[in-house]
MIFI-458925 format. One line per field, with one value per residue (C-alpha): x, y, z. Coordinates in nm, 4 decimals, m for minus. Each point is the difference from the previous one (the first is absolute). Layout:
% MIFI-458925
c1: (X	...)
c2: (Y	...)
c3: (Z	...)
END
This chain:
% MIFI-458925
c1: (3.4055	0.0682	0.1558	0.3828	m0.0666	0.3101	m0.1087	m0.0048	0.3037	m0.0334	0.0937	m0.3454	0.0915	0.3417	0.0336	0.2780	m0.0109	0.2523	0.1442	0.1218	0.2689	0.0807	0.3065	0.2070	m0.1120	m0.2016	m0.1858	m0.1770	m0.1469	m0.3890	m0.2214	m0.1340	0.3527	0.0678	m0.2906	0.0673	0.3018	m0.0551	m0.2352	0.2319	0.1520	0.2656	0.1408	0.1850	0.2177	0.3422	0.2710	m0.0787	m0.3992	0.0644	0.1912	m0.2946	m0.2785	0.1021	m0.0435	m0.4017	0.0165	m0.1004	0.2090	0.0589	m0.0780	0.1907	0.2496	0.1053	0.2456	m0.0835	0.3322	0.1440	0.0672	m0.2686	0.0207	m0.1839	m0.3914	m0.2197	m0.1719	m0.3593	0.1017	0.2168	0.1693	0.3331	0.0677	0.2708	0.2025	m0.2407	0.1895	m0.0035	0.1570	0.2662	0.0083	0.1643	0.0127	0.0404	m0.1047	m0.3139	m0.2576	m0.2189	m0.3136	m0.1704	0.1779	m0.1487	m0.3507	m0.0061	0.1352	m0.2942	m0.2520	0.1036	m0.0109	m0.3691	m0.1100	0.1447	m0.2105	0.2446	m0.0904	0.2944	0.1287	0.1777	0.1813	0.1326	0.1578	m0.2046	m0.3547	m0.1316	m0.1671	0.3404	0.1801	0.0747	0.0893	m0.3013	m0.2256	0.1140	m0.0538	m0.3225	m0.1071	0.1717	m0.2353	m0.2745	0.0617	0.0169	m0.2887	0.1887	m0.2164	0.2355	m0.0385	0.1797	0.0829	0.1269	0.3313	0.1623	0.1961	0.3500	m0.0642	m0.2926	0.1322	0.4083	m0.0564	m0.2399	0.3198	0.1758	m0.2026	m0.0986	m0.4098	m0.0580	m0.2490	m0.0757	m0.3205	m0.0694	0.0195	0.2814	m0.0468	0.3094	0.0578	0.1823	0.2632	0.2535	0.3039	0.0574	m0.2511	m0.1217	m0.0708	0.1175	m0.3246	m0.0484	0.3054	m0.1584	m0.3182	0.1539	0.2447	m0.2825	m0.2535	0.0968	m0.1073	0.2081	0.2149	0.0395	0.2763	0.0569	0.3750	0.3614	0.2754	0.2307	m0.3082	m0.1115	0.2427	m0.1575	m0.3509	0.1088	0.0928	m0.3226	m0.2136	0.2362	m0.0268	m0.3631	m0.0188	0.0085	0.2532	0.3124	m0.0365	m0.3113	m0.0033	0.0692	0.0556	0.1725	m0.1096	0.2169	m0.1327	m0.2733	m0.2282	0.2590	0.2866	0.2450	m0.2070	0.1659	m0.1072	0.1640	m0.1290	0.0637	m0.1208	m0.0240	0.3386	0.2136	m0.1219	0.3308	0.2231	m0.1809	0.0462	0.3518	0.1016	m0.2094	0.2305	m0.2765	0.1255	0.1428	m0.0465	m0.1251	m0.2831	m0.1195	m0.2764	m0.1927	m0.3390	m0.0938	m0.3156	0.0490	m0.2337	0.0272	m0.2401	m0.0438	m0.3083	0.0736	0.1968	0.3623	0.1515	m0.2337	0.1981	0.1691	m0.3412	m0.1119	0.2364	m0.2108	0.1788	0.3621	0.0503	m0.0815	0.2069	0.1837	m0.0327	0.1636	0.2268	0.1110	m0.1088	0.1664	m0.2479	0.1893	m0.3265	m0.1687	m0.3297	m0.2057	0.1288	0.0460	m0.3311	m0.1026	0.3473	0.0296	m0.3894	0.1055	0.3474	m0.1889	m0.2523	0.3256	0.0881	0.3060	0.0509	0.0625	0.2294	m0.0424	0.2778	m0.0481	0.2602	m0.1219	m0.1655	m0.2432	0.0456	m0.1789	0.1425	0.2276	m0.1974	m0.3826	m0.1104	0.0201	m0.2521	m0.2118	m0.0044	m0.1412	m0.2186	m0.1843	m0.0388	m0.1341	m0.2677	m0.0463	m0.0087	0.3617	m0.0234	m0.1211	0.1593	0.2501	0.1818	0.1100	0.3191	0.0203	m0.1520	0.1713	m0.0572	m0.3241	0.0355	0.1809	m0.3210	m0.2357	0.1976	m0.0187	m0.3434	m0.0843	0.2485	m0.2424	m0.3268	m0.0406	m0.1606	m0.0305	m0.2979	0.3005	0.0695	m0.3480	0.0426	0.3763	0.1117	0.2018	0.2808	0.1868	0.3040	m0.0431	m0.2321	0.1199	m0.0177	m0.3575	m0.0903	0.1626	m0.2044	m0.3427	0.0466	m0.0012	m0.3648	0.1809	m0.0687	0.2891	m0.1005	0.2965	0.2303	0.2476	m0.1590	0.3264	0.3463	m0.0194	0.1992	0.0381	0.1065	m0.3229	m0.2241	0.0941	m0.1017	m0.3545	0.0204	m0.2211	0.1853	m0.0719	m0.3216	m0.0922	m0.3732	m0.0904	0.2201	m0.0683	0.3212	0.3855	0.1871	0.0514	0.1332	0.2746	0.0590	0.3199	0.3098	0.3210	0.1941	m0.2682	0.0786	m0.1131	m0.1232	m0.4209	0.0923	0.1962	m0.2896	m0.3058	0.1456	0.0636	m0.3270	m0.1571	m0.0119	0.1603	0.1262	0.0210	0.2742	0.0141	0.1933	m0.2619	0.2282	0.3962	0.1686	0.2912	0.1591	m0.1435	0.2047	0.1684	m0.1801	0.0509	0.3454	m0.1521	m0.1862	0.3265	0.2056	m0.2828	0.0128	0.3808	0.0490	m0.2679	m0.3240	m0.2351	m0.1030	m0.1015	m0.0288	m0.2050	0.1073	m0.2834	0.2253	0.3670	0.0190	m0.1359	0.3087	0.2451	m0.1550	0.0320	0.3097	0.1143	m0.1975	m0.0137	0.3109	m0.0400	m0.2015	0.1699	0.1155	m0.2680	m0.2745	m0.2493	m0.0412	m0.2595	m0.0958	m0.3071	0.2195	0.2791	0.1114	m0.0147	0.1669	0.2503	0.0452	0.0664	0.2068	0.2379	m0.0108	0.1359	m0.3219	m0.1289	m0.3229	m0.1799	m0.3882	m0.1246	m0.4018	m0.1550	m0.1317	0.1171	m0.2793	0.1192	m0.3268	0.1472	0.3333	m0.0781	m0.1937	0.3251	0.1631	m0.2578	0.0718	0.3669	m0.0156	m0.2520	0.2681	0.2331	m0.2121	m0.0868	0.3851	0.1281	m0.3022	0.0835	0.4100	m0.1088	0.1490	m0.1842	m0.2267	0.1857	m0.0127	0.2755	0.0920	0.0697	0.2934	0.2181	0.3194	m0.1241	m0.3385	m0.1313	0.2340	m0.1254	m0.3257	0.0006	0.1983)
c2: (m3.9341	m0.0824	m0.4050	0.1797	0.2862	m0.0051	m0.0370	0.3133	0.0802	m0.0543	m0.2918	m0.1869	m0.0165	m0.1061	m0.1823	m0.2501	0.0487	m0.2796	0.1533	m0.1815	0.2651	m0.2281	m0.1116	0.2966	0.3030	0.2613	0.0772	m0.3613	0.1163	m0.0064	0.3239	m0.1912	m0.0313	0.3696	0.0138	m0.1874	0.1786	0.3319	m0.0563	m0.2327	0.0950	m0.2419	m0.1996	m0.3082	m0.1932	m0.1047	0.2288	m0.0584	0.0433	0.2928	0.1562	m0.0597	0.1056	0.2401	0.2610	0.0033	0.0307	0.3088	0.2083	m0.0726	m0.3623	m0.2726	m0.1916	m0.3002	m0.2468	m0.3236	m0.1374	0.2180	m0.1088	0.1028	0.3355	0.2424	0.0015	0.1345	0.2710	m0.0334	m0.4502	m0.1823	m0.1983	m0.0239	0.0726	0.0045	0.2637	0.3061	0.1697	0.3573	m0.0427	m0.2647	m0.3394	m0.1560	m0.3627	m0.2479	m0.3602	m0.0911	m0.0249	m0.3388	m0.0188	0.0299	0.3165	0.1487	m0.0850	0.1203	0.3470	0.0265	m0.1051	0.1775	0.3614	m0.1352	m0.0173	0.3775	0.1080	0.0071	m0.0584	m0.2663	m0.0887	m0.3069	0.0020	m0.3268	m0.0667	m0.1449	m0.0799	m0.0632	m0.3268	m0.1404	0.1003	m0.2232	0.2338	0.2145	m0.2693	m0.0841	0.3409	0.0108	m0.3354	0.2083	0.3124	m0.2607	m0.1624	0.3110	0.1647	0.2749	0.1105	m0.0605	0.0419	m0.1045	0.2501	m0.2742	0.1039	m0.1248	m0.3485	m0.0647	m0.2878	0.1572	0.3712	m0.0744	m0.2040	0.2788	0.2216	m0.3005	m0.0372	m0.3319	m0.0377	m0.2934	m0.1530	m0.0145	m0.0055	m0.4095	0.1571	m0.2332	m0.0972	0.1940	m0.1239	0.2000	m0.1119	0.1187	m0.2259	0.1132	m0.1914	m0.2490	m0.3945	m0.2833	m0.0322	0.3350	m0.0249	m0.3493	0.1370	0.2887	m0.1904	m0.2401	0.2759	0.2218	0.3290	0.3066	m0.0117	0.3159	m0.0712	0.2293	m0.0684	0.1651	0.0507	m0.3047	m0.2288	0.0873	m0.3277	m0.2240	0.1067	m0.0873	m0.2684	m0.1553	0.0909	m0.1830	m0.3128	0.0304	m0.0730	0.3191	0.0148	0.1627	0.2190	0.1591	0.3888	0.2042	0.3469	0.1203	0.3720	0.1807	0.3055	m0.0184	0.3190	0.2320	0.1888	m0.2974	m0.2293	m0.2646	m0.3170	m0.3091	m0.2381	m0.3462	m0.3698	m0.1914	m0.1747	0.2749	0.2814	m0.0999	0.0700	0.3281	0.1175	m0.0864	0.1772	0.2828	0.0359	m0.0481	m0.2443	m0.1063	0.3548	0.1635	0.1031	m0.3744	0.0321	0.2365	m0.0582	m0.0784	m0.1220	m0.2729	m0.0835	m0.3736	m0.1094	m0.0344	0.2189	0.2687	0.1820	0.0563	m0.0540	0.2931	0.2435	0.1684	0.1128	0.0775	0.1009	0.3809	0.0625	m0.0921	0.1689	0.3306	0.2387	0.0798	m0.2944	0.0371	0.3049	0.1599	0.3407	0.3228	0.3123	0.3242	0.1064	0.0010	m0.2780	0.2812	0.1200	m0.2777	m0.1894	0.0007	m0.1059	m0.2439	m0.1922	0.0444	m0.1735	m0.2862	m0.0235	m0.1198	m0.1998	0.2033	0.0190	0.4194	0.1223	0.3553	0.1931	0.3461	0.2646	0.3004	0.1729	0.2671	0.2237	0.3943	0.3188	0.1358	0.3026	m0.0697	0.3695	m0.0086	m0.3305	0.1787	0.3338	m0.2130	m0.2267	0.3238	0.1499	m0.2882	0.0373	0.3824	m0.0408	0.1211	m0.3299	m0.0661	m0.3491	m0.2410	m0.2566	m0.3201	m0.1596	m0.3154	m0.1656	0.1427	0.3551	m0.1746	m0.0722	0.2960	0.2175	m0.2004	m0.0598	0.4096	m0.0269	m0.2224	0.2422	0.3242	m0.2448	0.0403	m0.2732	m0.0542	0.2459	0.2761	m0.0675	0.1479	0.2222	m0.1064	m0.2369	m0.2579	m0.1276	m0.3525	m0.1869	m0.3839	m0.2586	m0.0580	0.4041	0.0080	m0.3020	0.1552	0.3129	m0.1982	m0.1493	0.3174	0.0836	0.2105	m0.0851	0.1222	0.2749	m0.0625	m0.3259	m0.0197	m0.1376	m0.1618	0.0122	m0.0085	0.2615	0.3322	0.0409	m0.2229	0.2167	0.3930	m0.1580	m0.0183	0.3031	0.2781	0.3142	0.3193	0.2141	0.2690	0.0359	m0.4075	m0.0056	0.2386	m0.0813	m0.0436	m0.2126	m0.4180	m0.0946	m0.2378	m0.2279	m0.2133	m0.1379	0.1837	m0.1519	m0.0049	0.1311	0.3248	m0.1324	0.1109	0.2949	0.1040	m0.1107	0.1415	0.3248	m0.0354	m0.0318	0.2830	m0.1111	0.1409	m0.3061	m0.0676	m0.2393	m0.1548	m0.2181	m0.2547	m0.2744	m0.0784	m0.2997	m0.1415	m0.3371	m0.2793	m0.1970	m0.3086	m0.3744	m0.2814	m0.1518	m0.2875	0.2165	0.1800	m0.3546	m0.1189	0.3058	0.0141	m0.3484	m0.1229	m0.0908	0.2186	m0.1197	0.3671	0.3376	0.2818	0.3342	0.2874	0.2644	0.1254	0.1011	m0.3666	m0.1144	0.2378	m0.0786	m0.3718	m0.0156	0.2367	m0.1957	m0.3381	m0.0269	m0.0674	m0.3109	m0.3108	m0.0164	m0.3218	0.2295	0.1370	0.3404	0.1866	0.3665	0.2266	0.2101	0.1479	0.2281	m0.2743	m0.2169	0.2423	0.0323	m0.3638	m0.0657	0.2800	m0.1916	m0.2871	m0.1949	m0.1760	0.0846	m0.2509	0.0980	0.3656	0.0618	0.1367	0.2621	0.1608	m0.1774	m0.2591	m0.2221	m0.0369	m0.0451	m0.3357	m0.1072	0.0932	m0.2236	m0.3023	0.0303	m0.0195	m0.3361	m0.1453	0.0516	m0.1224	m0.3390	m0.0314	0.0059	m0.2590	m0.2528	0.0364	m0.0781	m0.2903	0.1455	m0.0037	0.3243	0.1505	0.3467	0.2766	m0.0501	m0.3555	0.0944	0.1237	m0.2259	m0.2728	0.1414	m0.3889	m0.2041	0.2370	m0.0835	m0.3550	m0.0182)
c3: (m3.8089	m0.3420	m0.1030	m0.0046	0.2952	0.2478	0.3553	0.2186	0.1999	0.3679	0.2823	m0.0924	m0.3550	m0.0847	m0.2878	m0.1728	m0.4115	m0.1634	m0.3323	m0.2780	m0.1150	m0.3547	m0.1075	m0.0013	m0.2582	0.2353	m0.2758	0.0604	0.3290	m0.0584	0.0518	0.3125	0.1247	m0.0398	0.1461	0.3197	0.0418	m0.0255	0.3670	0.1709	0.3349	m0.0338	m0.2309	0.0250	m0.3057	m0.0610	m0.1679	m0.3017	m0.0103	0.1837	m0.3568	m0.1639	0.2682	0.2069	m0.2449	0.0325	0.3682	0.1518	0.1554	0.3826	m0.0586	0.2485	m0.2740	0.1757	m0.1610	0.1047	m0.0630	0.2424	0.3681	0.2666	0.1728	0.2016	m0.0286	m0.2971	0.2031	0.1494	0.0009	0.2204	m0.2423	m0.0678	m0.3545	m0.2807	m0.0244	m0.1891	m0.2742	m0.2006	m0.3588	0.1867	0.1246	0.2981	m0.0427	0.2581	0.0565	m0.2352	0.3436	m0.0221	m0.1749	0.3018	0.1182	m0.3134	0.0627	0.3452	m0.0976	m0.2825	0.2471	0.3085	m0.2504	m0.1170	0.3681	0.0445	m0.2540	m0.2192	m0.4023	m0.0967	m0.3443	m0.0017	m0.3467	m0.1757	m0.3431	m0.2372	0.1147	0.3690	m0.0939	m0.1380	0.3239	0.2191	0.2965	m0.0950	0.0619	0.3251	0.1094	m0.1427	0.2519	0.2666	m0.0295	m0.0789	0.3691	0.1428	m0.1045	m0.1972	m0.3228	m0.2908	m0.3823	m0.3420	m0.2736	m0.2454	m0.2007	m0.3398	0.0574	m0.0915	m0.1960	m0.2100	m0.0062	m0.1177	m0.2663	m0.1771	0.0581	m0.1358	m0.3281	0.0876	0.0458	0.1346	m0.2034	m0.3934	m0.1617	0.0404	0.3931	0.1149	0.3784	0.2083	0.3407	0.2587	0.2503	0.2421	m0.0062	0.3615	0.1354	m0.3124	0.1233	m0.2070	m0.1023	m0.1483	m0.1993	m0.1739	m0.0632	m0.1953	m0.1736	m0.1043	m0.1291	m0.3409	0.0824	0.1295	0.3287	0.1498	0.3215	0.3122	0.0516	0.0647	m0.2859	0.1342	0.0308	m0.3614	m0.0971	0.2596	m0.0819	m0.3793	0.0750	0.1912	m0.2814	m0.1937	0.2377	0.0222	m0.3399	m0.2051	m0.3188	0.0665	m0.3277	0.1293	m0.0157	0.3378	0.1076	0.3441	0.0765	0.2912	0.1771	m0.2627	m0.0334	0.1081	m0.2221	0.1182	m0.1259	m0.2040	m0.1613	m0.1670	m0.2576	m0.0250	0.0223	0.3330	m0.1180	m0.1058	0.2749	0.2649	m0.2913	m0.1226	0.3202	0.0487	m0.2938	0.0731	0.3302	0.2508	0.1632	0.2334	0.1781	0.3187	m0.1751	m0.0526	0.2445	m0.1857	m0.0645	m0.3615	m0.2048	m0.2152	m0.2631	m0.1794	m0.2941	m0.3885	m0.0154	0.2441	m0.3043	0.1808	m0.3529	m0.1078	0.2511	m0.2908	m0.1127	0.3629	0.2006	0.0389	0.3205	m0.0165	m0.3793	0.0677	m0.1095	0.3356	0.2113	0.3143	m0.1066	0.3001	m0.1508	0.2524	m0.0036	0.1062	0.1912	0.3140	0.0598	m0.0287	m0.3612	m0.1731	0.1070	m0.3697	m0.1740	0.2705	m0.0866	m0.3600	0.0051	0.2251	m0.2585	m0.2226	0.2490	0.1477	0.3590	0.0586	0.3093	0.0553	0.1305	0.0652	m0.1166	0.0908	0.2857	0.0163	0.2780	0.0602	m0.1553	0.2378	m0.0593	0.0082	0.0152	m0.3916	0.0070	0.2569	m0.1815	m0.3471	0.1806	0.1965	m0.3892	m0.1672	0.2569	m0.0920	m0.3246	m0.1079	m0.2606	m0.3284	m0.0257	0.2705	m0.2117	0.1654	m0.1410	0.2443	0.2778	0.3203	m0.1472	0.0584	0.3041	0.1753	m0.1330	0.1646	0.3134	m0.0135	m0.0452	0.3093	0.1835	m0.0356	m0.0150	m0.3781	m0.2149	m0.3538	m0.0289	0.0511	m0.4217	m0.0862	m0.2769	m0.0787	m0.3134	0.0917	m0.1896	0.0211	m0.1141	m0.0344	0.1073	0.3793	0.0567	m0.1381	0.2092	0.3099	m0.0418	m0.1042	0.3599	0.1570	m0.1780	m0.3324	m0.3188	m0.2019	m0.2751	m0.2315	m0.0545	m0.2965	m0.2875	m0.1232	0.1560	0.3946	0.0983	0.0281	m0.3586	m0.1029	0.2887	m0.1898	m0.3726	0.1702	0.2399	m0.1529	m0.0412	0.2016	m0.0938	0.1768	m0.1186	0.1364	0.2649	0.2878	0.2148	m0.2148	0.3042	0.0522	0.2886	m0.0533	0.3304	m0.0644	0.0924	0.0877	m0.3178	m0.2112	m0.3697	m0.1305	m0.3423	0.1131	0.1330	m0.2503	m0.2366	0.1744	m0.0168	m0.3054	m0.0553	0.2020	0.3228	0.3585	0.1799	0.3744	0.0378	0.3387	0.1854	0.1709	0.0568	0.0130	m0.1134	0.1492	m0.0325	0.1499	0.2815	m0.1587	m0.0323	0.2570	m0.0751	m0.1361	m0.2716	m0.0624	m0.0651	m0.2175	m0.2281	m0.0336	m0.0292	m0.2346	0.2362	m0.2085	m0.3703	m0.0773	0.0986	m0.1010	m0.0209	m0.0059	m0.0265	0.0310	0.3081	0.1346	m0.1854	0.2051	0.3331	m0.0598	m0.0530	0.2607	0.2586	m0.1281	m0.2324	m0.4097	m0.1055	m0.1020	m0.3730	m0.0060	0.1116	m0.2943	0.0242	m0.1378	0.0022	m0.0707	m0.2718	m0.1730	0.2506	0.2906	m0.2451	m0.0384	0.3804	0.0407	m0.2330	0.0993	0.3438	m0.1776	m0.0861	m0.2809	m0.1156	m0.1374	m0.0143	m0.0675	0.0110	m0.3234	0.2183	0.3562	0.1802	0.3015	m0.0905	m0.3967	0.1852	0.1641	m0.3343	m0.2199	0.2667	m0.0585	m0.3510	0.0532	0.2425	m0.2586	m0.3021	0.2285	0.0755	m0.3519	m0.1310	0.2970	m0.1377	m0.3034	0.0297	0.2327	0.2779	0.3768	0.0756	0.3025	0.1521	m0.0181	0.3468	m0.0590	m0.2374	0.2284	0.1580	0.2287	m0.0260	m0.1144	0.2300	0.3111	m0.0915	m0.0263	0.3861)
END
């Protein structure tokens, strides 16, 4: 068995594995941790480790939250456990430290393979730890897949490192449990402070510092929610930080008990943040960005407008349901296997999709395209049909669309091309600007239905009072008719809301719905969408830095949108 081998399942050889699930960005979850859960049987965190974890769990795994109240048994142990939970949570009473323990080592002894999943790192953990003597006394074979720490991984996403070049000492402490002592020996010494606290103790910690000896001018920066896209951080000095956050409207509020990273010290650089803050000044930090597209669609738009540090919420508005009539599908499908086809041109994903569900219907693979060109519009369809095992033959060279796909379709010759006919498989409102233009240029054209599309069924209400009453920074609009369906299932975007659109005749659309357009891609592409977008928010930064005025999202414009968010 190799050094980071999993045990085998079965009742000799359960197995606890303690994961440090880091601060809060999944995408600080080591390859081990991935790892480690992808073979886990059950897996036991908190709510919100379980946001960032649960994802690399295999399917049919046990998700337990451990702040849940107990229940009925994990299956094949006799323990009682916390409620176990699919996509939702039912919170009860937080159960005792022991409780928690007992379910992790009663699934080990069933041969279960356990994650145990803290924030942070294990070794920094105090609950962890005792759990860790708990399998330890019981003879329950445990390891530790370490994770990024709180106080080491927020203030990177802070742009504050921690030490300079002279390699200042930093000393770590957690003002929930810090000694009298502690506080004097930090005070005393000149080298960074990085504290552990809550956002109404940042005052009181200040202060101690201040007591213990440290000057009350001495740089400091509070980070909240660090490493996710509510991360925000303060700079001050330990003498002005109560007043920073006062008029910042942080406090006094409910959310004072949130847990925030404070870093204290001449050479760890906070007065540098300007020049690295990397995290917090991309171009569309925490924009609630709406996507008109299902999970599976807008994968790609979604990683991009996270790579600008958006936050995407896809909303599907339209469904794709069978032709009412599928002999027409059936009838093309049995003469693209006979040879009835010189070329099948692709002109989105679920056209895609409905060919290959076909496919699997009769028992046909990929090897059924032998001998027949392949044609496809934009970068998702290609990729759709590369998973199925088909190379595409033909993409546009320029424009993706069906305008850009006939400039590069070949015309019609009878001496190189043994068979005239393309089969065409589409949607039922699809426009007739390639057939029109492959016949135009020689060619007999099967166009068939393969799919339908019908409106989707509206949002949660809660989506729909976000989008109508200023919740969403931006929205995206790939096309007109994702502009009609919103708004007939969701209602039109607030007037606050950016709204940007893949081209003129979407633009068009929207604005004869009573929207302002305010971003238009340089070319109908959805990926060149969300980067006309991140050029908009970064203008928009720019200008409010240089007027003097605070950087704030769209969202945070609207009526009360400030004073809600300071209660």
């Amino acid at each position: 068995m190799s050094p980071t081998a999993l045990p085998a399942a079965g009742p000799e050889h359960g197995h606890v594995t303690f994961l440090g699930a880091g601060p809060g960005d999944p995408g600080l979850l080591t390859l081990r941790a991935v790892e480690a859960l992808a073979h886990a049987d059950v897996l036991v965190a908190e709510h919100e480790v379980l946001d960032v974890v649960r994802t690399h769990a295999r399917p049919g795994v046990a998700v337990v939250n451990a702040e849940a109240g107990p229940s009925d048994p994990l299956p094949g142990t006799g323990a009682p456990l916390p409620t176990i939970v699919d996509g939702t949570s039912t919170t009860a009473e937080v159960p005792a430290v022991r409780d928690a323990a007992h379910l992790v080592m009663e699934a080990a002894r069933g041969g279960r393979r356990v994650v145990r999943a803290v924030t942070g790192d294990p070794g920094l953990d105090t609950y962890a730890a005792a759990e860790m003597l708990a399998c330890a006394a019981a003879g329950v074979p445990f390891e530790v897949v370490p994770g990024v720490a709180a106080a080491v991984g927020v203030p990177a996403y802070a742009g504050v490192p921690l030490r300079d070049a002279q390699g200042a000492d930093v000393r770590f402490v957690d003002a929930r449990t810090a000694s009298d002592r502690c506080w004097t020996e930090v005070g005393a010494s000149d080298g960074t402070v990085v504290v552990s606290t809550t956002l109404d103790a940042v005052a009181s910690a200040a202060g101690e510092l201040v007591s213990a000896g440290r000057k009350p001018d001495t740089p400091m920066t509070v980070t909240v929610a660090g490493t996710t896209t509510r991360q925000r951080t303060w700079t001050a000095t330990l003498g002005t930080i109560a007043q920073t956050l006062k008029q910042a409207k942080v406090l006094p509020s409910p959310e004072g008990g949130r847990p925030v990273i404070v870093v204290v010290g001449e050479r760890s650089a906070p007065a540098q943040r300007d020049q690295l803050s990397w995290f917090e000044s991309k171009p569309l930090f925490g924009w609630k960005v709406l996507v008109p597209r299902t999970k599976e669609q807008a994968v790609s738009l979604s990683d991009q407008l996270r790579s600008y540090g958006a936050v995407p919420h896809e909303v599907p508005t339209i469904a794709v349901e069978p032709p009412r009539t599928p002999q027409q599908m059936e009838r093309a499908v049995k003469g693209l296997v006979t040879g009835r086809y010189e070329w099948i041109a692709f002109t989105s994903v679920n056209a895609v999709k409905a060919v290959r569900e076909k496919f699997e219907e009769y028992g046909l693979d990929a090897r059924a395209f032998a001998g027949i060109k392949v044609a496809a519009v934009g970068e998702q369809t290609a990729k759709a049909l590369v998973a199925f095992g088909v190379k595409p033959d033909l993409v546009p060279s320029g424009e993706q669309s069906a305008a850009g796909l006939l400039e590069d379709w070949p015309p019609y010759d009878p001496v190189f091309d043994p068979i005239d006919r393309v089969f065409l498989p589409r949607a039922d409102i699809a426009t007739e600007t390639l057939v029109a233009g492959l016949i135009e240029l020689g060619w007999e054209v099967d166009d068939v239905t393969a799919y339908r599309t019908v409106r989707a069924s509206p949002p949660p209400a809660e989506t729909r009072e976000a989008i109508k009453g200023g919740g969403f920074d931006a929205v995206l609009f790939t096309s007109s008719s994702t502009v009609r369906n919103l708004v007939g299932i969701a209602g039109k975007p607030h007037n606050v809301t950016v709204i940007a659109c893949i081209g003129p005749a979407t633009a068009k659309t929207a604005e004869e719905h009573g929207l302002r357009v305010d971003v238009m891609a340089p070319e109908p592409s959805a990926l060149k969408l969300a980067e006309a977008l991140a050029d908009f928010g970064l203008r928009r930064r720019a200008a409010a830095q240089e007027a003097g005025d605070p950087v704030s999202r769209p969202s945070e414009r609207r009526p009360g949108a400030r004073r809600r968010r300071a209660t």
